[in-house]
C-alpha positions as YAML, in Angstrom:
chain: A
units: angstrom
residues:
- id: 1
  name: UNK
  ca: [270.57, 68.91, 164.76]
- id: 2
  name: UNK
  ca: [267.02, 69.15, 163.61]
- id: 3
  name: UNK
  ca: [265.83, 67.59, 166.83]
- id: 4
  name: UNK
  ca: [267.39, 69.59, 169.22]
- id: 5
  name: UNK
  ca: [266.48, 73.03, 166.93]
- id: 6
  name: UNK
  ca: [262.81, 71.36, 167.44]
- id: 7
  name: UNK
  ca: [263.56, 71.29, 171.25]
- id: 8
  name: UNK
  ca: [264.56, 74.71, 171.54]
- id: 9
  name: UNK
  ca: [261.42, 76.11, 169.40]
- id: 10
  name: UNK
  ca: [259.49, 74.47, 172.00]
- id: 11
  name: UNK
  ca: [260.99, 75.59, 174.69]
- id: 12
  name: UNK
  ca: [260.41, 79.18, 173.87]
- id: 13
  name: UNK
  ca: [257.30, 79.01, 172.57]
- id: 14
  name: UNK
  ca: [256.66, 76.95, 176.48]
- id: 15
  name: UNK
  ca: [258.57, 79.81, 177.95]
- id: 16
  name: UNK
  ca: [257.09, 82.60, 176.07]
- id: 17
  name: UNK
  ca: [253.84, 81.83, 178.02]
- id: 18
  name: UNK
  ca: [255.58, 82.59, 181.16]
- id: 19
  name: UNK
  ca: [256.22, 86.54, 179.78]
- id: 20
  name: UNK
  ca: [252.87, 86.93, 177.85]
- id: 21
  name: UNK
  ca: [249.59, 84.88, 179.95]
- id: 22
  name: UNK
  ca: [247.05, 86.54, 177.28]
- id: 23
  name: UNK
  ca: [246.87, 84.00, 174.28]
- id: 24
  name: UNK
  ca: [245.89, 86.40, 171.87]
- id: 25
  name: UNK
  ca: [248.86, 88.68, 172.89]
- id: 26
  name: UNK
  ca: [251.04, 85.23, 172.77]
- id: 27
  name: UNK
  ca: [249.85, 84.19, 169.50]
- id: 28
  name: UNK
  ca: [251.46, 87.21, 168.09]
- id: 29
  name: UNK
  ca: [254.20, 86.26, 169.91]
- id: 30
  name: UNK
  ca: [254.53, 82.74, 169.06]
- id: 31
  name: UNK
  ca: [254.30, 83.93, 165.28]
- id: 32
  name: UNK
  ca: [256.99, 86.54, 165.44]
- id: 33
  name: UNK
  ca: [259.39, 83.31, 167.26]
- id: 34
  name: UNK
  ca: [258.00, 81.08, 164.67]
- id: 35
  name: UNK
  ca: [259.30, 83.46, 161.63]
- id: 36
  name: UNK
  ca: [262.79, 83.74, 163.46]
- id: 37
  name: UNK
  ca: [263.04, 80.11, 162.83]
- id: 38
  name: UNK
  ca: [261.92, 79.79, 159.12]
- id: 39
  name: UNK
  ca: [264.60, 82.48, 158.48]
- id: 40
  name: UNK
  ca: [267.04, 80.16, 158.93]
- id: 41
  name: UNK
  ca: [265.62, 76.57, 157.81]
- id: 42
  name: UNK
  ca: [267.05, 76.20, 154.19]
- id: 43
  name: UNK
  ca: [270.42, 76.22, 155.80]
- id: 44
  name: UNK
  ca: [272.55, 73.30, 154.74]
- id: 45
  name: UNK
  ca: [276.32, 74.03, 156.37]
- id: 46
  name: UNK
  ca: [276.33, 72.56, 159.57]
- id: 47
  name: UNK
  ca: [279.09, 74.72, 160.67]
- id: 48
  name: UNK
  ca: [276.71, 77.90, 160.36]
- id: 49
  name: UNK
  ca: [273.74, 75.93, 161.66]
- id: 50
  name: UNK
  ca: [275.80, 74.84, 164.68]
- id: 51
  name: UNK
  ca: [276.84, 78.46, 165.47]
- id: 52
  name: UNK
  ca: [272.93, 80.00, 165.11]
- id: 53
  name: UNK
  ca: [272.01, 77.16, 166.85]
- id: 54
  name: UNK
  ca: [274.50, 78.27, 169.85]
- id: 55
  name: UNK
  ca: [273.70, 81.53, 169.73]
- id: 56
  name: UNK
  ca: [269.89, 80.89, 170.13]
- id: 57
  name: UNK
  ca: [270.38, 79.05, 172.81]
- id: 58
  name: UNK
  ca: [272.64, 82.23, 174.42]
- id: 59
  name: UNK
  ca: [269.52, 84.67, 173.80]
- id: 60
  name: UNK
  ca: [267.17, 81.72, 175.27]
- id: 61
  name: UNK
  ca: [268.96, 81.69, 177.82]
- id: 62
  name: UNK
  ca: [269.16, 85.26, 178.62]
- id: 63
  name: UNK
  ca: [265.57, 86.09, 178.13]
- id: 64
  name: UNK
  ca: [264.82, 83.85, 180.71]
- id: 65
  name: UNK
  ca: [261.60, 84.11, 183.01]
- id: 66
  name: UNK
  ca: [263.22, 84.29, 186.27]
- id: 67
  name: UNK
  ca: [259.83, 82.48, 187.92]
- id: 68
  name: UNK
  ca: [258.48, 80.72, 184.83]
- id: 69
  name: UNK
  ca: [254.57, 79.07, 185.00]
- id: 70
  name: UNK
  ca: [254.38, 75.46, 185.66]
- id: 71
  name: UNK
  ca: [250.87, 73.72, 185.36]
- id: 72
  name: UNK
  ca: [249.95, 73.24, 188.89]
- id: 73
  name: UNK
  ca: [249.12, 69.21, 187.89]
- id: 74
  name: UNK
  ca: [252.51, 69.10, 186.68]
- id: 75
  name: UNK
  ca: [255.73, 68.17, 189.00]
- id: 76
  name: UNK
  ca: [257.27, 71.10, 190.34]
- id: 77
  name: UNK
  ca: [253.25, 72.83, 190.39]
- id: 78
  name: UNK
  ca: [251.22, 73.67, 193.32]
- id: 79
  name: UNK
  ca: [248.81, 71.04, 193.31]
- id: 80
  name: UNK
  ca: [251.20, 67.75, 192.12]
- id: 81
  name: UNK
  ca: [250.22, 64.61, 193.35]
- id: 82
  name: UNK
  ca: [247.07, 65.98, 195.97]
- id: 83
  name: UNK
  ca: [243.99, 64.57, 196.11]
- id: 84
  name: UNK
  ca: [245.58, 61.69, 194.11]
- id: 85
  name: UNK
  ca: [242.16, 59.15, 193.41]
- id: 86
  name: UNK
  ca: [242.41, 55.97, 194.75]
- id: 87
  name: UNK
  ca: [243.31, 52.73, 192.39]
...
């Protein structure tokens, strides 16, 4: 469980970045997502972790970026695999 709660903070602090391209904007942003976590950390029934677990994942999922940044270096970006230096 605590892996794939690790995943998912990731993911929207990753995906955030696709909403908010000014870091110091972002880092106010990435704070406020951080503190959404840590409200529910000390919680120790799985059946209740399971279920905020689920329903972050339905919010995730609907705040969506519907064209979210990928590094251009990075598969799926612009410039993937050009210019690639010879071995």
């Amino acid at each position: 469980h605590a892996q794939r709660v690790t995943r998912l903070y990731r993911q929207c602090l990753r995906h955030s970045l696709s909403w908010i391209i000014e870091r110091d904007k972002w880092r106010r942003e990435a704070v406020c997502i951080r503190a959404r976590f840590d409200a529910n950390k000390n919680i120790t029934n799985m059946t209740v972790a399971n279920q905020l677990y689920e329903e972050a994942m339905k919010e995730f999922n609907l705040y969506k970026h519907p064209d979210p940044y990928v590094h251009p270096d990075s598969p799926g970006g612009v410039r993937y695999e050009r210019n690639i230096p010879p071995p």
